[in-house]
N, C-alpha and C positions, 0 to 999 in steps of 0.2 A: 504494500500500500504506500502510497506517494502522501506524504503530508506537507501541506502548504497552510502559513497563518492566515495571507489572504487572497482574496479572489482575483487580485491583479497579479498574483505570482502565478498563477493558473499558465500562462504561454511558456512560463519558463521550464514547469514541471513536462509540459506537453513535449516543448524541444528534447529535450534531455532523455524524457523517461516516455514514448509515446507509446499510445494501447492502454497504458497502467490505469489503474484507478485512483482517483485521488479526493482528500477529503481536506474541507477549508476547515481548519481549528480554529481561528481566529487567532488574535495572538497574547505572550503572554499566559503564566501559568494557570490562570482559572480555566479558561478557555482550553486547554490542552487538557486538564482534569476530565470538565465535563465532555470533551470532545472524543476523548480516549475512554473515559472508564469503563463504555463496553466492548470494547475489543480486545478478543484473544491476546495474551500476551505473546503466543506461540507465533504472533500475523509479523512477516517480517516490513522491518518501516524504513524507508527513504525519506529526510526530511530535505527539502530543495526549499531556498529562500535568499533573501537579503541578509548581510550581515555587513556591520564598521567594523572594523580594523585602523590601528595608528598608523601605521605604516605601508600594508600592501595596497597596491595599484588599484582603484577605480576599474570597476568592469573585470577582476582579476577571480577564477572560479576555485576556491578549495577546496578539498578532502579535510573533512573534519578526522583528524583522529583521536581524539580526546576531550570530553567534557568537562567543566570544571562550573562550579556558580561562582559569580562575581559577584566579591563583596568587599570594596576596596578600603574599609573601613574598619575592619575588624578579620582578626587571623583566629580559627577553630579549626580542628580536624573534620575532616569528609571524607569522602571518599573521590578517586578521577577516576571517573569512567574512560574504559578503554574501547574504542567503535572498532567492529572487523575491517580491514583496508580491502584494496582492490576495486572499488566499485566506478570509478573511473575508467580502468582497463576494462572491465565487463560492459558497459557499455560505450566504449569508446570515444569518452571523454578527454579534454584536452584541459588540465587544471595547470593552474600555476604555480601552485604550493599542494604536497602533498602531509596529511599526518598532522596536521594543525592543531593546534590545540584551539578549542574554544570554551567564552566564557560567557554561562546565561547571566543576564540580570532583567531585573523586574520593571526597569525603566531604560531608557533611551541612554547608553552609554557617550560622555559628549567628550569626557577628556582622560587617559589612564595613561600610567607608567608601561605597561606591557604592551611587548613589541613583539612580530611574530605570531600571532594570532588574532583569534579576530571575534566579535560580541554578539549574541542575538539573543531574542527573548522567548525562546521556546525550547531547546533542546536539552536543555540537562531536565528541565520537566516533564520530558517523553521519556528520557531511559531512565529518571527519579522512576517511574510507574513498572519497573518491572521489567519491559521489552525483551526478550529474547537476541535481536538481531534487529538493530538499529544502524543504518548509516547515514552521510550527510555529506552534500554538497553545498554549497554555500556560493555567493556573488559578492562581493565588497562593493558597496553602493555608497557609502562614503567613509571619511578618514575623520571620522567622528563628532558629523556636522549635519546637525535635522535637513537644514539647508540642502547639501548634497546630497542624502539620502532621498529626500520630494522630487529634484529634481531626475536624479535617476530612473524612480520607482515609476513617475510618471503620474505620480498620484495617487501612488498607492499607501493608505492611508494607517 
């Protein structure tokens, strides 16, 4: 299953992953609760979206390999999720960073110390739920500026 937060990422899932089935969470982790809570955890998940990053290139596509929550505020133990790789080669994608680590947070990341990876608001609350076999590709839509990220997204909200 293709999981997308919103309905204007919908072309991006279709490029990438076409035939697939795909479901709009909305974004953000209430929305992935309630969007997920019935699905088999055994159902494996593609998450394709927008994501900021400090540093990589506008328009630039990752391989997530590792999840992490951002919380730039405070240091506790957690756990990092580790995502199976390859899913780029499987479908013959062209990324520019592979094995990335990313970082969820609950709001719109605008300014951080961490370089080399990159931000979004959905994914450490999909494999938080359990997931069997979760992976992710990701777009960097801006370098951590609402600004850049509208303009890209095209509106998507």
């Amino acid at each position: 299953m293709i999981l997308i937060a919103e309905e204007g990422e919908r072309a991006l899932a279709e490029k990438y992953f076409p035939g697939q089935d795909i479901l709009v969470t909305g974004v953000g982790a209430l929305n992935i609760m309630r969007s997920l809570r019935n699905i088999p955890l055994s159902t494996p998940i593609i998450n394709i979206g927008y994501c900021g990053s400090a540093n990589y290139e506008i328009g630039s596509l990752v391989e997530v390999g590792e999840v992490r929550l951002c919380h730039p505020n405070v240091t506790y133990p957690e756990p990092t999720i580790h995502l199976r790789g390859g899913l780029a080669e499987e479908y013959g994608i062209e990324v520019a960073h592979k094995d990335v680590p990313i970082f969820t947070s609950v709001d719109f990341v605008l300014q951080s110390k961490e370089h080399n990876c990159v931000f979004d608001m959905e994914l450490a609350f999909i494999c938080g739920l359990g997931f069997e076999d979760v992976r992710a590709i990701k777009i960097v839509s801006d370098n951590l500026s609402l600004h850049e990220y509208h303009d890209l997204t095209n509106g998507v909200e």
